[in-house]
C-alpha positions as CSV (number, residue, x, y, z in Angstrom):
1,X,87.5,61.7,74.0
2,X,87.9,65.3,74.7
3,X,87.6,66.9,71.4
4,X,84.6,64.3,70.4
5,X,82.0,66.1,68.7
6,X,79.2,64.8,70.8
7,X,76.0,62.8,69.2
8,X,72.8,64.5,67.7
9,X,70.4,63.2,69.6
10,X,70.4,61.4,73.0
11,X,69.9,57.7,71.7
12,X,73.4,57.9,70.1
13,X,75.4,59.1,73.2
14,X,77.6,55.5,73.6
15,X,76.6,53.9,76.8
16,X,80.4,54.5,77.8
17,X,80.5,58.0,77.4
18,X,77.1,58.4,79.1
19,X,78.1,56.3,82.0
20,X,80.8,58.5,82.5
21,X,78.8,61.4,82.4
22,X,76.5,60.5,85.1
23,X,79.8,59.9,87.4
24,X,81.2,63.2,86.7
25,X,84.5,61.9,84.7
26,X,84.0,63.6,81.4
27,X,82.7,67.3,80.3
28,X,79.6,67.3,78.3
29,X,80.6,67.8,74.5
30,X,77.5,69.6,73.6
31,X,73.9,70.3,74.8
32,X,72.8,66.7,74.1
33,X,74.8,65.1,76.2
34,X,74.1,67.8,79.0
35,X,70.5,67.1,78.7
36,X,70.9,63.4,79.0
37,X,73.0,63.5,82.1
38,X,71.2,62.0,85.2
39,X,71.0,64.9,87.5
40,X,70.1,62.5,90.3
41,X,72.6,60.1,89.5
42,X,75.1,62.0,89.3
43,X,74.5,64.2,92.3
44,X,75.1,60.5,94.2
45,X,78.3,59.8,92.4
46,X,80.2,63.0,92.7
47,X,79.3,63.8,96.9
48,X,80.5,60.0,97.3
49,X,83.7,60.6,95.5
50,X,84.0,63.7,97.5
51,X,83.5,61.8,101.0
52,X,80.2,64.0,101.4
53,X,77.7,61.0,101.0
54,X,76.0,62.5,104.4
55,X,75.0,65.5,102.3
56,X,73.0,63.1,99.3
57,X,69.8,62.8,100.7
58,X,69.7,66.4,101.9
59,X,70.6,67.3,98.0
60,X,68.0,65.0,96.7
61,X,65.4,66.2,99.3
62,X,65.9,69.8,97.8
63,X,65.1,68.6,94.1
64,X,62.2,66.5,95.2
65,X,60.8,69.6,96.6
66,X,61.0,71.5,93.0
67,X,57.8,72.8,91.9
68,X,59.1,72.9,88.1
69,X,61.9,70.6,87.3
70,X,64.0,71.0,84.6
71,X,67.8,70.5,84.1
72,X,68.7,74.2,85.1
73,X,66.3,74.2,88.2
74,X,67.7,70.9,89.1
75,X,71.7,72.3,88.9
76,X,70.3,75.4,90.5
77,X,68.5,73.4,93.9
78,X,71.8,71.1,93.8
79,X,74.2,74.8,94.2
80,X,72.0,76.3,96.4
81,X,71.7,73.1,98.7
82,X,75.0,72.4,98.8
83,X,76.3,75.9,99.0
84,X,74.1,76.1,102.7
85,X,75.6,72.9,103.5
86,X,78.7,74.0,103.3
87,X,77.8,76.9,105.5
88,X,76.0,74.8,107.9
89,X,78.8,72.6,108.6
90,X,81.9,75.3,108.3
91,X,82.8,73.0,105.1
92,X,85.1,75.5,103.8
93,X,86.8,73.1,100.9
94,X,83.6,72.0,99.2
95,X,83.4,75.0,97.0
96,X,86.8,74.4,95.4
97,X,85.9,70.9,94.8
98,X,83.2,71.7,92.9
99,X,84.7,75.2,91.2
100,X,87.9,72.9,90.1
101,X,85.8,69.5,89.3
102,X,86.1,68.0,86.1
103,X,82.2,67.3,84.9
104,X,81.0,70.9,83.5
105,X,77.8,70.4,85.5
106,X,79.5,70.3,88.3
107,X,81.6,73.8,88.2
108,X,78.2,75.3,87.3
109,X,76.9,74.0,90.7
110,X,79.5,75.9,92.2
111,X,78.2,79.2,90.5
112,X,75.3,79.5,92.6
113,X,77.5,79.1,95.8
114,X,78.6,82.6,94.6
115,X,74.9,83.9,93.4
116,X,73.9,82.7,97.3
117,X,76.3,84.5,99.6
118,X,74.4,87.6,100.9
119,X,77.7,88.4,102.2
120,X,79.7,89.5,98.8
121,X,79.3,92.5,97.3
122,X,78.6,93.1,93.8
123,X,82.5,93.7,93.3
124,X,83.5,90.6,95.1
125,X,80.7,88.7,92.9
126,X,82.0,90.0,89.5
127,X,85.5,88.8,90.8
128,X,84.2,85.7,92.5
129,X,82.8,84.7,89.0
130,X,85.5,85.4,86.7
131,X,87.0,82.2,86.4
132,X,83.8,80.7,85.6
133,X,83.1,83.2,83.2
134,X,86.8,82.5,81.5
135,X,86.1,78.3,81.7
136,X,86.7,76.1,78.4
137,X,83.3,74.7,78.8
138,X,80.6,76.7,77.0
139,X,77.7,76.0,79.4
140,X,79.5,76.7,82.7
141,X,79.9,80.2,80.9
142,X,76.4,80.8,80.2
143,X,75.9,79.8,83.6
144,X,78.1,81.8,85.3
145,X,76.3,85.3,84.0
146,X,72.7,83.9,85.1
147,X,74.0,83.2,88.3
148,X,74.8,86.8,89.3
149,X,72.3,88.6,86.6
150,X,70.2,89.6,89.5
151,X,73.3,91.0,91.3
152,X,74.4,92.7,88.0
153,X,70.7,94.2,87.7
154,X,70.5,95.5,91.6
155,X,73.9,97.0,91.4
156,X,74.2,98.0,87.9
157,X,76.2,101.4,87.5
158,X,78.8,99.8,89.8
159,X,78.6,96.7,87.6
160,X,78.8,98.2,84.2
161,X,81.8,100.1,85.6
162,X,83.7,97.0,86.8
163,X,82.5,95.2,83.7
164,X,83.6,98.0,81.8
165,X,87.9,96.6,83.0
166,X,86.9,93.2,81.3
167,X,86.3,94.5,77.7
168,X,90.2,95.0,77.9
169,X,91.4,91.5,78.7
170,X,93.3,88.7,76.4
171,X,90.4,86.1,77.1
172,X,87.8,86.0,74.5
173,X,85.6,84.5,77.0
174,X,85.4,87.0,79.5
175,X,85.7,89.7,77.7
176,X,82.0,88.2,76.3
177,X,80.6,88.1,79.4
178,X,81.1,92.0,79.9
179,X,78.3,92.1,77.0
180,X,76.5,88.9,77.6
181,X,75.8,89.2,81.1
182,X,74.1,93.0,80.0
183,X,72.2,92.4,77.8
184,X,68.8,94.2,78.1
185,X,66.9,91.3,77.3
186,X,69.0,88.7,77.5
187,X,67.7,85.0,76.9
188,X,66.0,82.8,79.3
189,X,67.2,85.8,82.1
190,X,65.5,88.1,83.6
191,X,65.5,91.8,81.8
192,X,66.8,95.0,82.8
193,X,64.6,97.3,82.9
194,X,67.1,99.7,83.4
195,X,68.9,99.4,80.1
196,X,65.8,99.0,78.0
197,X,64.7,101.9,79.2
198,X,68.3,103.9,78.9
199,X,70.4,101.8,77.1
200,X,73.1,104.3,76.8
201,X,74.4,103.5,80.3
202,X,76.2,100.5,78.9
203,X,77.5,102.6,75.7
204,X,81.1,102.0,77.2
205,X,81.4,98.1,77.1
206,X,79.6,98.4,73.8
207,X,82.2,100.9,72.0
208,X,85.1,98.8,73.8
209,X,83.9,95.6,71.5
210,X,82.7,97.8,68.9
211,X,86.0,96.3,66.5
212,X,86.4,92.8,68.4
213,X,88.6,90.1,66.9
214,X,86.2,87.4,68.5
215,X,83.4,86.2,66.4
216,X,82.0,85.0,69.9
217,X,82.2,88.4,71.3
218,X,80.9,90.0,68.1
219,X,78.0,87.6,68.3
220,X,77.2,88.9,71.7
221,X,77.3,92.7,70.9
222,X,75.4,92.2,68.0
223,X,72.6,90.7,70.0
224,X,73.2,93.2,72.9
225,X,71.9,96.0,69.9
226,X,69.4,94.2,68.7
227,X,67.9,93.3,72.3
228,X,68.3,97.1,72.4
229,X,66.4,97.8,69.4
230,X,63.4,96.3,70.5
231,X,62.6,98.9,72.8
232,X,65.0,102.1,71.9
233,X,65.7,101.1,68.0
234,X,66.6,104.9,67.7
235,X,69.7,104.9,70.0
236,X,71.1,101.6,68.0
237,X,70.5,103.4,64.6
238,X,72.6,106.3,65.8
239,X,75.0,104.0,67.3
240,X,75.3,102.4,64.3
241,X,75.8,105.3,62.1
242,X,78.6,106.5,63.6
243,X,80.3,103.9,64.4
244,X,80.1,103.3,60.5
245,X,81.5,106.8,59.6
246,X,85.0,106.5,58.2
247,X,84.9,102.8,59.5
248,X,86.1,100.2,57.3
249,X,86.4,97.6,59.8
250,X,85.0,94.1,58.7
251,X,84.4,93.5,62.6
252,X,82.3,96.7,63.3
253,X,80.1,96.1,60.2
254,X,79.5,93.0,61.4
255,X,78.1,93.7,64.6
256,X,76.0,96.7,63.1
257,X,74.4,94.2,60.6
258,X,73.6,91.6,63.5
259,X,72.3,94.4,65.7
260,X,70.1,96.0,63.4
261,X,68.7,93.2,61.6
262,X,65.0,93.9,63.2
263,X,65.2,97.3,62.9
């Protein structure tokens, strides 16, 4: 059941494996059966296995009160909610309930207890998040670098400087996130200005992955460069060009061809 594929469109998810989905048992396999999950239903079944079945209609109250509801606004009210609840009532062990839960939605509701707290700096953010940024599951990932985007974009020389350390490390996935989490344009994320503007500032992270084994890291450099090459196409030709000089690397020319494919 783990390594299932997950169906192609919502009307094939077995009523078994969506019933499981909606009570927080299983991970999503892919974006299907993350869309198809019952937001509501399953914010009820998770706080009563958790012995928090005072905090439900508080939750619920929050998404009613959602002026556009979608699945991400949804997850995003149920963090936020949660995450003051926890403050409110000195609930100290909810957010490793939720950080170390087994549904994927659920860990992503514990990103936003991180993206909340006025009290973290950026440093203790980017460490905060680095576990979600590492997880197995591919949308708590791409969670984890919207939920402190806005953190990343009002601290961003420190960032790019702390972000700069996770180029080096043995996970694929958080070494990803250094370039994902960047990105001038990003998608469905607010842009940096910054970066479109100078995107030169985050030259380190990119010649750290300039040669990386990881298809999904390549992937993410490549669109970094060609995010950048909307708006400075210049700097990503030059960037390009010399990271191609005397460079036979199969990697490298990969990313340049990815980056400058609009150029």
């Amino acid at each position: 059941m783990e390594k299932r594929k997950g169906a192609r469109s919502m009307k094939d998810i077995p009523t078994t494996i969506l019933k499981q989905l909606n009570r927080g048992k299983i991970e999503s396999a892919n974006l299907t059966e993350w869309l198809a999950i019952d937001k509501l239903l399953l914010v009820e079944n998770v706080l009563t296995d958790l012995k928090r079945t005072a905090y439900i209609p508080i939750v619920l109250d929050g998404i009613a009160g959602l002026k556009k509801v979608t699945a991400n606004t949804i997850n995003q009210s149920v963090g936020y909610t949660l995450y003051q609840l926890s403050e409110e009532k000195g609930d100290k062990e909810l957010f490793g309930l939720l950080k170390n839960h087994k549904s994927d939605s659920v860990r992503c509701w514990a990103t936003y207890f991180i993206q909340n707290n006025q009290e973290m700096t950026i440093s203790d953010k980017i460490s905060a998040i680095r576990d979600f940024a590492g997880d197995k599951h591919f949308g708590v990932r791409e969670i984890s670098w919207m939920a402190v985007r806005q953190d990343i974009i009002e601290n961003l020389e420190e960032s790019l400087i702390l972000l700069k350390e996770w180029t080096k490390d043995k996970n694929e996935n958080i070494r990803r996130f250094a370039s994902e989490a960047t990105r001038p344009r990003g998608v469905w994320a607010t842009h940096i200005t910054e970066l479109k503007a100078n995107p030169s500032l985050a030259f380190p992270i990119l010649e750290a992955l300039k040669a990386d084994s990881s298809k999904y890291v390549r992937d993410s450099v490549g669109n970094w460069l060609n995010d950048a090459a909307k708006d400075n196409p210049i700097f990503v030709q030059e960037v390009c060009k010399e990271w191609m000089k005397g460079n036979d690397s199969k990697e490298t020319a990969y990313i340049v061809k990815k980056g400058t494919r609009n150029v």
